[in-house]
C-alpha positions as CSV (number, residue, x, y, z in Angstrom):
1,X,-157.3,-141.4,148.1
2,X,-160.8,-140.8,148.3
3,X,-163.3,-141.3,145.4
4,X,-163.9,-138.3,143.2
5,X,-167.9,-137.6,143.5
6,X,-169.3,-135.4,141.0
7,X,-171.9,-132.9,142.0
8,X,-175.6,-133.9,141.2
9,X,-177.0,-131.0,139.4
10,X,-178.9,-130.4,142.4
11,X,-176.1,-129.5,144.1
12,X,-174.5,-127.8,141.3
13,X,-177.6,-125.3,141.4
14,X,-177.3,-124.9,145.4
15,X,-173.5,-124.0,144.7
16,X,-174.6,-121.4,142.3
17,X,-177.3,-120.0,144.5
18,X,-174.8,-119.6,147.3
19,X,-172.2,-118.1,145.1
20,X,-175.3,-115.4,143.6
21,X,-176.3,-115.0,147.3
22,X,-172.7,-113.8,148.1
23,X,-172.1,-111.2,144.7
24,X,-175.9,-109.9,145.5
25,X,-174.7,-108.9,149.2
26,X,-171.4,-107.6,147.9
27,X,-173.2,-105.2,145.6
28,X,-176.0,-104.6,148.0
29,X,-172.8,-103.3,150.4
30,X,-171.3,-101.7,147.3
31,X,-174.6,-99.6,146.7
32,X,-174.6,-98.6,150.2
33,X,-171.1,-97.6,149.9
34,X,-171.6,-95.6,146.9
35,X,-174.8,-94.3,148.3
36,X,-173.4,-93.1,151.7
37,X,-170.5,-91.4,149.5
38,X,-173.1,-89.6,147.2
39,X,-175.0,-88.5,150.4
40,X,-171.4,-87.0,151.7
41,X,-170.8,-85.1,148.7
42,X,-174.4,-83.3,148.2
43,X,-173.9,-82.7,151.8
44,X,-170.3,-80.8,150.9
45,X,-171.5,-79.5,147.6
46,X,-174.4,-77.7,149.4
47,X,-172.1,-76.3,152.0
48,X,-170.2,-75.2,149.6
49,X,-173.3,-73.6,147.4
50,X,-174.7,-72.1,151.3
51,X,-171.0,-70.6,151.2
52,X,-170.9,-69.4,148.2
53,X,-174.7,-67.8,148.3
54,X,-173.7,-65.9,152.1
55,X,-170.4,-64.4,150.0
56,X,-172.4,-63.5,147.3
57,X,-174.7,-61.7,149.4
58,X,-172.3,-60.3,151.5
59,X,-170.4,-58.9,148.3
60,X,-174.0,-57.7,146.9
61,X,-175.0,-55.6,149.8
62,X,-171.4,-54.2,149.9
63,X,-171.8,-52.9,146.2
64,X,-175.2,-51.8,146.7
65,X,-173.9,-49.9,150.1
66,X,-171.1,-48.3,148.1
67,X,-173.3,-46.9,145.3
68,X,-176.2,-46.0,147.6
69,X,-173.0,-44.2,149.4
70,X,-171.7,-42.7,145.9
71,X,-175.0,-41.8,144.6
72,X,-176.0,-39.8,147.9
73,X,-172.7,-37.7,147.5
74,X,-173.0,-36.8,143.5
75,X,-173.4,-33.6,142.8
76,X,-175.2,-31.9,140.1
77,X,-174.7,-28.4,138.8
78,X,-177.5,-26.8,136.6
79,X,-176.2,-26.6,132.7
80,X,-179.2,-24.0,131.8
81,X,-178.5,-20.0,131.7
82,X,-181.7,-18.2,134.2
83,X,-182.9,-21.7,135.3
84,X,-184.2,-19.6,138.4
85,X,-185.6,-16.8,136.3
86,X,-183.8,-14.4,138.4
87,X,-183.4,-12.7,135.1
88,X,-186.2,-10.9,133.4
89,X,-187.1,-8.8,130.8
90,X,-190.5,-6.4,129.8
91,X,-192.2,-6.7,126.5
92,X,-192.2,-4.2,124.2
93,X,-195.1,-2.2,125.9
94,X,-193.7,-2.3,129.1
95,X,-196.6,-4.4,130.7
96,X,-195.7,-8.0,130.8
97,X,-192.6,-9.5,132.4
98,X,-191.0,-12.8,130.7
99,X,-187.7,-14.6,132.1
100,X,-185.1,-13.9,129.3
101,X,-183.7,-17.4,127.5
102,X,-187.7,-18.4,127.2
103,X,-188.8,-19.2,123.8
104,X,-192.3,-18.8,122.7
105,X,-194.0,-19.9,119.2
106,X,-194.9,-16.9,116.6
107,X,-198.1,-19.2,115.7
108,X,-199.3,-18.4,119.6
109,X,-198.0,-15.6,121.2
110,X,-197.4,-16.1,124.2
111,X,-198.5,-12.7,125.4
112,X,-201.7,-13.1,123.5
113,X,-202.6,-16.6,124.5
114,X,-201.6,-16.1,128.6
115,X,-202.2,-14.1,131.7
116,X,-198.5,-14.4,132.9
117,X,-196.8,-13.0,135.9
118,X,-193.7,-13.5,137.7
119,X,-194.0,-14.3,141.3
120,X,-191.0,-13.8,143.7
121,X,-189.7,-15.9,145.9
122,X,-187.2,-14.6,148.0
123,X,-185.1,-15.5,151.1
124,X,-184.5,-13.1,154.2
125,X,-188.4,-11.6,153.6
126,X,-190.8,-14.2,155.1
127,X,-193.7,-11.6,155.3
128,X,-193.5,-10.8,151.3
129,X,-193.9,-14.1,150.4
130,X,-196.9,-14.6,148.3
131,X,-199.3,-18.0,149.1
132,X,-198.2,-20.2,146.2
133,X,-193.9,-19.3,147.1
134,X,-195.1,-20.7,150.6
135,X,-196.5,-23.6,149.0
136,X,-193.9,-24.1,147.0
137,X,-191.2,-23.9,149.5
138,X,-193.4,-26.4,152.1
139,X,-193.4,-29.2,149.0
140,X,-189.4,-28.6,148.7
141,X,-188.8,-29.7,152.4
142,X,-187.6,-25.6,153.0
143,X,-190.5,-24.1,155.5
144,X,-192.9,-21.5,154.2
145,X,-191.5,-19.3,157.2
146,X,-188.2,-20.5,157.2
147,X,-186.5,-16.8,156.8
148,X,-183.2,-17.5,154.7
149,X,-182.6,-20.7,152.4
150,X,-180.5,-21.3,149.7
151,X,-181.6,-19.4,147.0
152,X,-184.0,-16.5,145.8
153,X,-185.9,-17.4,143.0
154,X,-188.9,-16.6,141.0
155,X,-191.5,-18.6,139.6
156,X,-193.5,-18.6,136.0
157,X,-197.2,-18.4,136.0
158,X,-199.2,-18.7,132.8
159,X,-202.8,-18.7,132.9
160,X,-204.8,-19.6,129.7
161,X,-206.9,-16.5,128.6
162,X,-211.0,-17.7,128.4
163,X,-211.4,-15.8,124.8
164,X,-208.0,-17.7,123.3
165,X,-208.3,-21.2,121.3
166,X,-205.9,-23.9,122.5
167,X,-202.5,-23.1,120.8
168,X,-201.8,-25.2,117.9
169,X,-198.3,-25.1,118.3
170,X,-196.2,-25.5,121.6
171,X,-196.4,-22.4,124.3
172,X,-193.2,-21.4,125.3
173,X,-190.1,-23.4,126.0
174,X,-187.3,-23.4,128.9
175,X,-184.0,-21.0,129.0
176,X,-181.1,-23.1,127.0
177,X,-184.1,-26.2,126.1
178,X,-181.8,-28.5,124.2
179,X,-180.5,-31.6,125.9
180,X,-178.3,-34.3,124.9
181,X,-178.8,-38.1,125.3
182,X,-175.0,-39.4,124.8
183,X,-173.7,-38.6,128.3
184,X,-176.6,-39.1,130.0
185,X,-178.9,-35.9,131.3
186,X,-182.1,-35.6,133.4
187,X,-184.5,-32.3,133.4
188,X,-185.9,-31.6,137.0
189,X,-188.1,-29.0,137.7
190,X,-191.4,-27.9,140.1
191,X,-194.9,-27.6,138.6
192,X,-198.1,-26.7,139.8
193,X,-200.4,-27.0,136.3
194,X,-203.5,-28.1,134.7
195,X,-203.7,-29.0,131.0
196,X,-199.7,-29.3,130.2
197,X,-197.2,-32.0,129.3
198,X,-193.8,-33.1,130.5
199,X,-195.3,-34.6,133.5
200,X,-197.1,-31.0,134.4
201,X,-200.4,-31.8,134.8
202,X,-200.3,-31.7,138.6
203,X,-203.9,-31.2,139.5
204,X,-203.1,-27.9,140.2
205,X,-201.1,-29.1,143.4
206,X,-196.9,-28.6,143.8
207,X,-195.0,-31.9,142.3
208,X,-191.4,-32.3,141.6
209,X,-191.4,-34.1,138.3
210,X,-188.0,-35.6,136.6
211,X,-187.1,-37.2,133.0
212,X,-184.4,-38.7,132.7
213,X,-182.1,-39.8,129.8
214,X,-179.6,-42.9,129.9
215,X,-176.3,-42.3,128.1
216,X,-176.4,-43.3,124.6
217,X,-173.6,-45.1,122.0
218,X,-174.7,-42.5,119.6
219,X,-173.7,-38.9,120.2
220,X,-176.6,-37.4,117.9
221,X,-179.6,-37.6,120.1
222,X,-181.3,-34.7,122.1
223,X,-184.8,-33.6,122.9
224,X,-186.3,-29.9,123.0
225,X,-188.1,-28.9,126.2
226,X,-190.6,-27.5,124.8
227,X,-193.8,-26.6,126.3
228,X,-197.4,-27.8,125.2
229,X,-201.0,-26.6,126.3
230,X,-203.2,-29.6,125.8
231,X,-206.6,-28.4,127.3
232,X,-208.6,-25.0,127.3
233,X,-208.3,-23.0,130.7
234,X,-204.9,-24.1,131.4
235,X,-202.5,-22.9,134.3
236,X,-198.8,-23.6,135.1
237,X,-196.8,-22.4,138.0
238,X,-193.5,-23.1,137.4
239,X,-190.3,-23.0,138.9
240,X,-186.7,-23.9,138.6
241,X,-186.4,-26.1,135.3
242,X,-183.1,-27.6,135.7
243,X,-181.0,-29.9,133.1
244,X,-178.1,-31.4,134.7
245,X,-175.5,-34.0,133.2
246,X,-176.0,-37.3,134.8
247,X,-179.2,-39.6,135.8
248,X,-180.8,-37.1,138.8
249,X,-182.0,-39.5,141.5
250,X,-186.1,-40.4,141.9
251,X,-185.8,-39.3,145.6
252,X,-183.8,-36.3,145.7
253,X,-185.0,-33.1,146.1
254,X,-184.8,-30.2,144.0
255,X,-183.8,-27.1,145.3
256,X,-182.0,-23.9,143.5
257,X,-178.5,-25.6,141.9
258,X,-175.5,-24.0,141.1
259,X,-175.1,-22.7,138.1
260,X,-171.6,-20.8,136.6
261,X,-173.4,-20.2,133.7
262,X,-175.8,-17.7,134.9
263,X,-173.2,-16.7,137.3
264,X,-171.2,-15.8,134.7
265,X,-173.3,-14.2,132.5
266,X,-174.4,-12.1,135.3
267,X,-171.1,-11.0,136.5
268,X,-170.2,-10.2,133.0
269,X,-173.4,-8.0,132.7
270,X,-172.7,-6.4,135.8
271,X,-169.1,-5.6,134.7
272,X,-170.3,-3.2,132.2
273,X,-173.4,-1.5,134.0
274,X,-172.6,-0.2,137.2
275,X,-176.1,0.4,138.1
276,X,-176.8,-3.7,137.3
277,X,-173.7,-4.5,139.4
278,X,-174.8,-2.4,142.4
279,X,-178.2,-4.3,142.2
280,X,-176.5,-7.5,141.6
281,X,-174.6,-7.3,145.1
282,X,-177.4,-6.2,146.7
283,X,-179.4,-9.4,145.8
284,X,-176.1,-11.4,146.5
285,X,-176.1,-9.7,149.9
286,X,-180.1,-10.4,150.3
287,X,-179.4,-14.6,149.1
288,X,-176.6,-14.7,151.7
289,X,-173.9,-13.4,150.1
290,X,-170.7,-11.7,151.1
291,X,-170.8,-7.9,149.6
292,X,-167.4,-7.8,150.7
293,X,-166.3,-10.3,148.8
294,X,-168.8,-11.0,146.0
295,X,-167.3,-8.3,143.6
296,X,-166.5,-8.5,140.0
């Protein structure tokens, strides 16, 4: 039986080296483990995130196609009685014609304050068309010569008179004005003006100008569109004022709406006056319509 030999402390400290050197490698190999692991799962988790990123793309653009689809076919119908101002009526002397549902202010006349006339413009009758209805119809994307379109029309044009202050109070405003905020509502109209607000003051030149109101928690809300001259010598064309239910898109075009109101209201006139319901047909007939089947 051999002699037992303790260790010198020398070797004691080599023994303890070696056994260091050994648990250092072991974790060395264990880091690399654990690193090569981590560096496996980034590399899944950003697969996964590049997944998740092309679906959500893929569900993004679907949405946006679906309400750039919807929104193209939404239809609006015009809420406002005369929004054409197909309907007209004379002041007391005779002289001046005014669209009927307009209101003006008793503080300014406006018949006092205003050169106003009424300018036609009509489909089927390319040669009657006055310079400013062939403007009008160029801006709309319609033609100046384009013979029939859908529909007749007449525009407002108000002309500040040189001897006349500003009006202190607002001019005039639009057939049926009052719009509500809780359902949401837009007002589209063409202007050609100098000098006017709600978005009017064109530089003189044709622009289709839009508000529009979000839908509201609170049923109360509305605004008046009502009319106001801001600067001496000023001049408005304007044409078709529209209020429609619903958020009007920026980059849609306004052209004459349908509007069961005024066709109402107009049948129902022509119902009792037979000379008014032979004229109605007869500007039926000229907009396209069916005399044979566009009766009362």
């Amino acid at each position: 039986m051999a002699d037992y030999q303790p260790m010198t402390l020398e070797q004691r400290i080599a023994a303890l080296q070696a056994e260091n050197g050994k648990l250092i490698d072991s974790n060395n190999a264990l880091t690399q483990t654990v690193i090569g692991k981590m560096g496996e799962i980034n590399h899944a988790l950003s697969d996964a995130q590049a997944q998740v990123e092309s679906k959500k793309q893929e569900l993004e653009q679907r949405v946006n196609s679906y309400l750039s689809g919807a929104r193209e076919e939404l239809g609006f119908t015009a809420l406002n009685y005369n929004h054409d101002f197909l309907d007209t009526y004379t002041t007391a002397n005779g002289e001046i014609e005014l669209p009927v549902g307009i209101g003006t202010h008793s503080n300014n006349p406006i018949t006092e304050y205003f050169d106003i006339e009424m300018i036609p413009v009509r489909s089927g009758d390319v040669d009657g068309r006055s310079d400013v209805a062939k403007e009008l119809l160029t801006a709309m994307n319609i033609g100046a010569n384009t013979l029939h379109f859908s529909s007749s029309f007449k525009i407002l044009h108000i002309k500040h008179k040189e001897n006349m202050p500003i009006p202190s109070k607002w001019v005039f405003h639009i057939p049926n004005q009052h719009i509500k905020h809780m359902q949401g509502a837009s007002l589209i109209l063409w202007a050609k003006g100098k000098g006017f607000n709600w978005g009017m003051d064109t530089n003189l030149e044709w622009k289709q100008v839009r508000r529009a109101w979000r839908p509201s928690a609170n049923p109360g809300p509305y605004v008046h569109v009502d009319v106001y001259m801001h600067e001496a010598g000023g001049e408005l064309y304007l044409a078709l004022p529209s209020i429609v239910a619903g958020v009007w898109p920026e980059d849609r075009v306004l052209g004459n709406l349908y509007n069961p109101k005024s066709e109402l209201i107009r049948r129902g006139a022509a119902w009792h006056d037979v000379t008014a319901h032979d004229a109605w047909r007869d500007t039926n007939t000229a907009n396209g319509g069916d005399p044979a089947r566009d009766t009362v």
